[in-house]
C-alpha positions as a Markdown table, in Angstrom:
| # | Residue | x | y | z |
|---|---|---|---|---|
| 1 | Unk | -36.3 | 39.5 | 20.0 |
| 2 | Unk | -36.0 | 35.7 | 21.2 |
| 3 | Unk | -33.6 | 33.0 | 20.4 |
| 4 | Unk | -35.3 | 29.9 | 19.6 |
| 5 | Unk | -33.5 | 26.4 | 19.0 |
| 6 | Unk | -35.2 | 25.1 | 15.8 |
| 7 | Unk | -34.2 | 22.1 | 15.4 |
| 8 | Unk | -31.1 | 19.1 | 16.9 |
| 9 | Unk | -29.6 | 16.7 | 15.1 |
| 10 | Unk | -26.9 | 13.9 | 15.7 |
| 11 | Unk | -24.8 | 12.4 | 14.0 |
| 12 | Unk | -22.0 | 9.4 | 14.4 |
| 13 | Unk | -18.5 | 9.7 | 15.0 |
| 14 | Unk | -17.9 | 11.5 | 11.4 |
| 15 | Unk | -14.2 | 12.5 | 9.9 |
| 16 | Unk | -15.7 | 15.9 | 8.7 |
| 17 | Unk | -19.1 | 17.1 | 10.0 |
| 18 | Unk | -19.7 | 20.4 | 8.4 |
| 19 | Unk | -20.3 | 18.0 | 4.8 |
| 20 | Unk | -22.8 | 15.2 | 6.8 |
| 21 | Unk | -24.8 | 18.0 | 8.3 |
| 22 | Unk | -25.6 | 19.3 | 5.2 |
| 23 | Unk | -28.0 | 16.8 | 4.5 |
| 24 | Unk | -29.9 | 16.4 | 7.5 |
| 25 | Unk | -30.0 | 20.9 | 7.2 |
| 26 | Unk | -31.7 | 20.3 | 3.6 |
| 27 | Unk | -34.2 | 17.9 | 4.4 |
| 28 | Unk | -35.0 | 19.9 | 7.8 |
| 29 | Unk | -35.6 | 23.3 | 5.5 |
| 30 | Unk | -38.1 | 21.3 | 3.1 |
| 31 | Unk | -40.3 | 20.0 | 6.4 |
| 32 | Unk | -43.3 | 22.7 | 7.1 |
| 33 | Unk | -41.2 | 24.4 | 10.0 |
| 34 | Unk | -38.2 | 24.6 | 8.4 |
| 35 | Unk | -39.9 | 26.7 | 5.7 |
| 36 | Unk | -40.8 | 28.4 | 8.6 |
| 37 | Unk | -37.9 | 29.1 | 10.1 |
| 38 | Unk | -36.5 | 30.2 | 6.3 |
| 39 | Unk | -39.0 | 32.7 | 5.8 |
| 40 | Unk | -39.3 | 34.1 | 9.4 |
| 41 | Unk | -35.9 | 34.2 | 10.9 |
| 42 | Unk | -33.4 | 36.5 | 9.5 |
| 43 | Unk | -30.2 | 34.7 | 10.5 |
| 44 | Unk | -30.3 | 31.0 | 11.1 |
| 45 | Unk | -27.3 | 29.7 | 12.0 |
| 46 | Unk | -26.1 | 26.4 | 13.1 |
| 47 | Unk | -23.4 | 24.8 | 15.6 |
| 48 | Unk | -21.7 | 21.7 | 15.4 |
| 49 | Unk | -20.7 | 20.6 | 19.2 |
| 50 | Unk | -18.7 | 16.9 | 20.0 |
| 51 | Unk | -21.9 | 14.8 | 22.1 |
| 52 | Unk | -20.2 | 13.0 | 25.2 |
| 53 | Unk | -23.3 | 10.5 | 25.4 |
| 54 | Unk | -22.7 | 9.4 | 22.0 |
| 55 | Unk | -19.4 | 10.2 | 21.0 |
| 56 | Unk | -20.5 | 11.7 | 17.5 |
| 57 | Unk | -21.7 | 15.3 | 17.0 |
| 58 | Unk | -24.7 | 17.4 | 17.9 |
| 59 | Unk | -25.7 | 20.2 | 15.7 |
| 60 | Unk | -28.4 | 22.5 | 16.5 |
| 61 | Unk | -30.0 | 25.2 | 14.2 |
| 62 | Unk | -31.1 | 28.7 | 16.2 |
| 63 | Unk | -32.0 | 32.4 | 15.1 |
| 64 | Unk | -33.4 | 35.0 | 16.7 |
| 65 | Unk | -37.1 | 36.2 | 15.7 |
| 66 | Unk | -39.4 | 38.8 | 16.9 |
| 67 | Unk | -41.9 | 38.0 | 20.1 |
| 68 | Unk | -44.7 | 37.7 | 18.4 |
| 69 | Unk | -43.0 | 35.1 | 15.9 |
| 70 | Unk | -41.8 | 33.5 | 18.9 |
| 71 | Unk | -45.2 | 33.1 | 19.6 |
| 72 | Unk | -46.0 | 31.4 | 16.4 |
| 73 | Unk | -43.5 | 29.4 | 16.8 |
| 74 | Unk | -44.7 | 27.9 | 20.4 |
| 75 | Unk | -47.8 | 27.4 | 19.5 |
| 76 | Unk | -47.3 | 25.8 | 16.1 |
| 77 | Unk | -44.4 | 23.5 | 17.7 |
């Protein structure tokens, strides 16, 4: 099993960021790898984190997959 970080986003200095990340999380599962993440990863999950070089938010979307999905994954991204 591997933990792969599928995808970052940023965002401003927002009163409530679990509602403005779920935008960005939408549009992210409609590109070509977030349909693969859907499909392949059992348990994506994200984190919302405070970003000290922007004073805003970073969230970032990870799951764990098998190897040879991880595989996939590094050679298609």
């Amino acid at each position: 099993m591997k933990r792969i970080v599928f995808a970052t986003f940023n965002m401003g200095d927002v009163e409530d960021p679990e509602i403005y990340i779920a935008q960005p999380i939408w549009e992210f599962q409609q590109t070509p790898k977030g349909k693969w993440m859907m499909e392949n990863c059992k348990d994506p999950v994200y984190d919302i984190h405070p970003c000290p070089e922007t004073y805003g938010y970073r969230a970032v979307i990870y799951g764990t997959v098998e190897d040879i999905q991880a595989t996939e994954f590094y050679l298609r991204w």
